[in-house]
N, C-alpha and C positions, 0 to 999 in steps of 0.2 A: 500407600507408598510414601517412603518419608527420604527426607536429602539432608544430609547434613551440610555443614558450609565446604565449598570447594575455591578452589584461586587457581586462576587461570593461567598459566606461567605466561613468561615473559617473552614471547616468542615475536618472532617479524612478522608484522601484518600491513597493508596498508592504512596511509597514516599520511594527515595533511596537518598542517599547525597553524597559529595564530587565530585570527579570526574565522578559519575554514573550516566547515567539519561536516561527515555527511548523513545523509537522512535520507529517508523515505526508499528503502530497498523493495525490490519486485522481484521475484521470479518468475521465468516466460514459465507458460504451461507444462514445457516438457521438462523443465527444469535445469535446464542446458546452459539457460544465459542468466546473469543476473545484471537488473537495472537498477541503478542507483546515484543521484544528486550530492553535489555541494555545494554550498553557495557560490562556487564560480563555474561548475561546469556539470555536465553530466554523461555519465559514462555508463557501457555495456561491456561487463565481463563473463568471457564464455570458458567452459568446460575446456581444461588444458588438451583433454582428447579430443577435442572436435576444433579446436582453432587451424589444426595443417590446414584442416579441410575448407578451410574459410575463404582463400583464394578462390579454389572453385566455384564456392556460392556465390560471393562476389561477381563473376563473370555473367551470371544468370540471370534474365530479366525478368521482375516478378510477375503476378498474371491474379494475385489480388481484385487489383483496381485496373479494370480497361482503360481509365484514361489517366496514365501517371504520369506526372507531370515532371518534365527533362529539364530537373534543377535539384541539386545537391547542398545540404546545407554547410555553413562555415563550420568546418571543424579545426579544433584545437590546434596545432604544430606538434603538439607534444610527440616523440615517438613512442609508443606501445610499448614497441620490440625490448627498450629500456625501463619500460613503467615495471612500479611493482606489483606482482602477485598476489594472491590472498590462498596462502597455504591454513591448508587443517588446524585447528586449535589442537592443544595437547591440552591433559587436566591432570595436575599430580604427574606432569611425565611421560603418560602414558598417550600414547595418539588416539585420535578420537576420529574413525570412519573413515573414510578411504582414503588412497591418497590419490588427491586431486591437487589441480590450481589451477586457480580461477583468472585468467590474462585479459586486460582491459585489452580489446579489440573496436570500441567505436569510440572518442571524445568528443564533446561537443561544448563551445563556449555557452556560457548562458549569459547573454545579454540583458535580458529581463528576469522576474521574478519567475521560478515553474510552479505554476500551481498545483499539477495532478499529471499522470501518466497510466497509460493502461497497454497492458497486453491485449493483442490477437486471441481471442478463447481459442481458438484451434491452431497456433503459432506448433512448429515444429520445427527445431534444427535442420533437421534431414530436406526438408522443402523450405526451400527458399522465399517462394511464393509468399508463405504463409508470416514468414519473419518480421516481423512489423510492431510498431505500438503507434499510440495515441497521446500528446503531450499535448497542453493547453499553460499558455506561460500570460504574463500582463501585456495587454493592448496590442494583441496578434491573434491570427484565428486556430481553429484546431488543426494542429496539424499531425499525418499518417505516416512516421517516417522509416525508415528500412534498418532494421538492428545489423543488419550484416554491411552494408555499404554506407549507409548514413544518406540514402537518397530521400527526396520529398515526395512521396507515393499521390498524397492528396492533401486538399484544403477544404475543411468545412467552418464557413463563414454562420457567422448572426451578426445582427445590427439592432442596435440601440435604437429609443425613440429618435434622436438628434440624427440617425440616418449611418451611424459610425458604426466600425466593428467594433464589438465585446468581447472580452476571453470570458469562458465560463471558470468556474471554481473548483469544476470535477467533473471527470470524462471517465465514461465505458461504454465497451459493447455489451451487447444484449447474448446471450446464452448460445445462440446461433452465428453470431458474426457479424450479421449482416444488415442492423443497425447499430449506431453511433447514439449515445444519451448526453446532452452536455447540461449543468445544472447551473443556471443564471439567478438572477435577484427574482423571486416570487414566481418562477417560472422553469419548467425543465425544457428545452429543443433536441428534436428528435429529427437523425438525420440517417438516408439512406447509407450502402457505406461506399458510395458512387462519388458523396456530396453534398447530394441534393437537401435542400433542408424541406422535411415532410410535413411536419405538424409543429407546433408550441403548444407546448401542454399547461396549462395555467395555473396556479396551486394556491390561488390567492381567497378567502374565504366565501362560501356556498353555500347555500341553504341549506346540502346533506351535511356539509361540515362549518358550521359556523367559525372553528377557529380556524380552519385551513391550513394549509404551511407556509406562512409568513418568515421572508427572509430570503439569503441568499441561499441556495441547494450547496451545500458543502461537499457533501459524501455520498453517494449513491451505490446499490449493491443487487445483486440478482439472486434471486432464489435458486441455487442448482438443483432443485426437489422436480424442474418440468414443470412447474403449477403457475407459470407468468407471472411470480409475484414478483416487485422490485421494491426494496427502501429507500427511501430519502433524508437525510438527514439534515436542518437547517443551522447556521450560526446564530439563528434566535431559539435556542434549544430546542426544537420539536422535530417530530420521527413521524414522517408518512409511510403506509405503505399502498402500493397501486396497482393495476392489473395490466396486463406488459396489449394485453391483449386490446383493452382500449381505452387505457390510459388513465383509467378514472382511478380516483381516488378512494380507496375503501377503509382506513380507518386513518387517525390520527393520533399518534400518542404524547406524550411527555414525561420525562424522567420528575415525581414527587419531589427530589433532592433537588433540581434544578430550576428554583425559584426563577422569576425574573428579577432580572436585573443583576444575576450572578456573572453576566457574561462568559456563560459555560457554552460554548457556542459547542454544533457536535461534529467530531473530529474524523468519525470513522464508524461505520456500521456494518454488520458482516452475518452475514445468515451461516447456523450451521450448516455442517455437510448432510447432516437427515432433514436438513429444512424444517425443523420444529422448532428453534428458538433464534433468537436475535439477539446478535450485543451490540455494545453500543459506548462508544465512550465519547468523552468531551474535554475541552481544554479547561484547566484550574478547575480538575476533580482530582479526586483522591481514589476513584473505582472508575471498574467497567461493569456497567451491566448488561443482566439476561433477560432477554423477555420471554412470556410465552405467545407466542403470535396464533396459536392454534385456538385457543380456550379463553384464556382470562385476559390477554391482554396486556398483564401485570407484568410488576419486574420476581422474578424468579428468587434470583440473589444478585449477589454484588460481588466483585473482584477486588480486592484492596489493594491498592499501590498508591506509591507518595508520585503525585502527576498535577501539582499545583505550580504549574505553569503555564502562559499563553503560547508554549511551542508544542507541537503534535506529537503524541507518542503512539505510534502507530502498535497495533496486537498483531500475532501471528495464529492463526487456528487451523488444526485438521479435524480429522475425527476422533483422537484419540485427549488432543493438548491443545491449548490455548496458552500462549507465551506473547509477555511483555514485559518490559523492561519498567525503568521510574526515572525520577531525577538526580537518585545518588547514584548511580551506576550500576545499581543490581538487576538480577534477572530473575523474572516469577514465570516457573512453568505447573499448571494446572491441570489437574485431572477432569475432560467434562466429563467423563462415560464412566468414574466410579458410583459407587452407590452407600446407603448407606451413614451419610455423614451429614448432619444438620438437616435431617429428613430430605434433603435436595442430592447429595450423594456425588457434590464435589470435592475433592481434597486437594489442597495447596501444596503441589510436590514441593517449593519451596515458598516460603514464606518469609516476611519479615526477614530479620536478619540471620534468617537460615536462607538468603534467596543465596543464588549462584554472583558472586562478585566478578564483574565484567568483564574491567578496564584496569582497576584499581585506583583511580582517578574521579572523584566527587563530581562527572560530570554527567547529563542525562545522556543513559541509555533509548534513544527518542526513536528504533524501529525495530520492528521481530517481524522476519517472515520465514514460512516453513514450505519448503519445496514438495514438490509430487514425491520426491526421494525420499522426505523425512529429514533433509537438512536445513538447517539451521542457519538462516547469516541474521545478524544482528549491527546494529550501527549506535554511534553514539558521538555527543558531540551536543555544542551550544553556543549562543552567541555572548563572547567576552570581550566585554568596553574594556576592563582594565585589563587583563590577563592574557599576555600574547606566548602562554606557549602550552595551552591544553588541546587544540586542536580538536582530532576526532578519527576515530577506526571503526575498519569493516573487520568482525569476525566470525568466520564459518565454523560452526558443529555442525552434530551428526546427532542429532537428538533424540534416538535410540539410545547410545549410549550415555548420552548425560541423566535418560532419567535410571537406568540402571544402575547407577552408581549408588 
């Protein structure tokens, strides 16, 4: 399958300016809500057909966490009711996948930096209960907070040797729910999802692994294959993977390209949907790579994009595509499941400057993620000393149709 170049028309999307722009998009499980930051705040926009229904959820007390805690975080002033939408992209004119809009329904100030966010694995519009994520931001603990009300469900603490609290680097549940993973300097904490902090896991090097995983846990990812496996990814380049089961450490890898001292720290790690390979990207690389986790260990191939920056450009993957952006704006969507091409049997649905042009706007495309539906949001955006009017946009496809064009 081949793409030639497309341009995205020029339609209304939201859009923040000057030094603001947004990053790091989430979709909850069912695909309903999307989470997503900017350096001043962070907001949840939900499916225009399910927002009526949000009063009612609202009213509901969730049943998550037994002991939730009766305090509400500071949100925004802004009203919603007026914020803007994030309608369909068109391409060439033509609309692209249903029509939806997507209504910011929770804001929240960001006082501090956010380091990471995670979904509920079993999060569900329809239950209330389950509505939830996971934020960890600087010099606060984890917190469990309510996508529908913006309530504080729960606090999961760690403490530093000097006795103080820590924020970790990177938060997720475990494939079940019902632990919490937070990934600290040379050490992962594993918390029940009550609170309770259960074990610290040590990652610092051992006689099975002499070089261990050294460094701060950046990225952390679960095997959805059912096999306990998890990765870990450090900002001193290297890639563990462990057994959910107890906790040990079973191999150690490192990207060949990622010399030390490149300061290619790793950005994001994500197991396929069959649980046979791993990617893997880093900041100030030019690829993402595949490993085989099964057999050799090895990197498979490598993804090309221009990502020679210290800001994260996050990938999107299902079963079918892998999508990420770069730092000129473009958009690369990849075939994992063809066959045949570089004996590995990838093909670059776009490529180089046949990729899908964004924004039209020279600025990095820095998140892809692809919902349970097949759609598509994408964010873009960077930090400008001089340049106060490039800002930053959310745009939704429907990535069925983009790669059949």
């Amino acid at each position: 399958m081949s793409m030639n170049k497309v341009q995205i028309s020029n339609q209304l999307v939201d859009t923040v300016y000057g030094k603001d722009y947004f990053s790091r998009p989430s979709w909850s499980p069912d695909g309903l809500q999307l989470l997503v930051q900017t350096t001043k705040k962070m907001l949840i926009y939900t499916d225009g057909n399910v927002v009526g229904g949000l009063d009612t959820i609202a009213n509901t007390t969730g049943d998550i966490n037994e002991n939730i805690v009766n305090e509400t975080t500071v949100l925004d002033s802004m009203d919603t009711d007026k914020a803007d939408t994030i309608p369909y992209q068109t391409i060439n004119n033509k609309p692209v996948g249903l029509n939806r809009n997507y209504k910011p329904t929770q804001i929240w100030k960001n006082n501090e930096d956010i380091y990471d966010y995670a979904w509920y694995p079993h999060m569900k519009t329809t239950d209330p209960s389950t509505c939830c994520f996971l934020t960890t931001k600087r010099d606060h603990p984890i917190h469990l907070l309510d996508s529908n009300t913006g309530a504080l469900r729960c606090t999961y603490k760690s403490k530093d040797g000097a006795d103080e609290i820590t924020a970790p680097m990177c938060v997720r549940f475990n494939l079940y729910g019902d632990k919490v993973y937070a990934g600290y300097d040379n050490c992962v904490d594993v918390f029940d999802v009550y609170g309770e902090l259960e074990m610290r896991v040590k990652c610092t090097p051992s006689r099975a692994h002499p070089d261990g995983l050294k460094g701060v846990i950046s990225t952390i990812d679960f095997n959805t294959d059912q096999s306990g496996m998890y990765a870990m990814g450090t900002f001193s380049g290297n890639i563990g993977i462990a057994d959910e089961r107890n906790n040990e450490l079973l191999v150690t890898m490192r990207d060949p390209e990622n010399k030390a001292g490149n300061q290619q720290g790793l950005s994001q790690v994500e197991f396929s949907k069959d649980g046979r390979y791993l990617y893997s990207s880093s900041r100030n690389s030019g690829s993402i790579a595949c490993w085989d986790i099964r057999q050799s260990g090895e990197v498979l191939y490598r993804i090309k994009r221009k990502g020679e920056t210290n800001q994260r450009i996050m990938f999107g993957l299902n079963h079918e595509y892998l999508v990420t952006g770069d730092t000129e704006g473009r958009l690369y969507v990849v075939d994992v499941q063809g066959e045949g091409v570089n004996g590995i049997g990838r093909e670059l649905v776009g490529s180089g400057m046949n990729a899908i042009d964004g924004i039209g706007d020279p600025v990095c495309m820095n998140g892809s993620k692809i919902s349970s539906e097949g759609i598509l949001v994408t964010t873009s955006g960077e930090r400008q000393f001089l340049d106060e009017e490039h800002g930053g946009n959310i745009q939704i496809w429907d990535l069925g149709d983009i790669t059949r064009l």
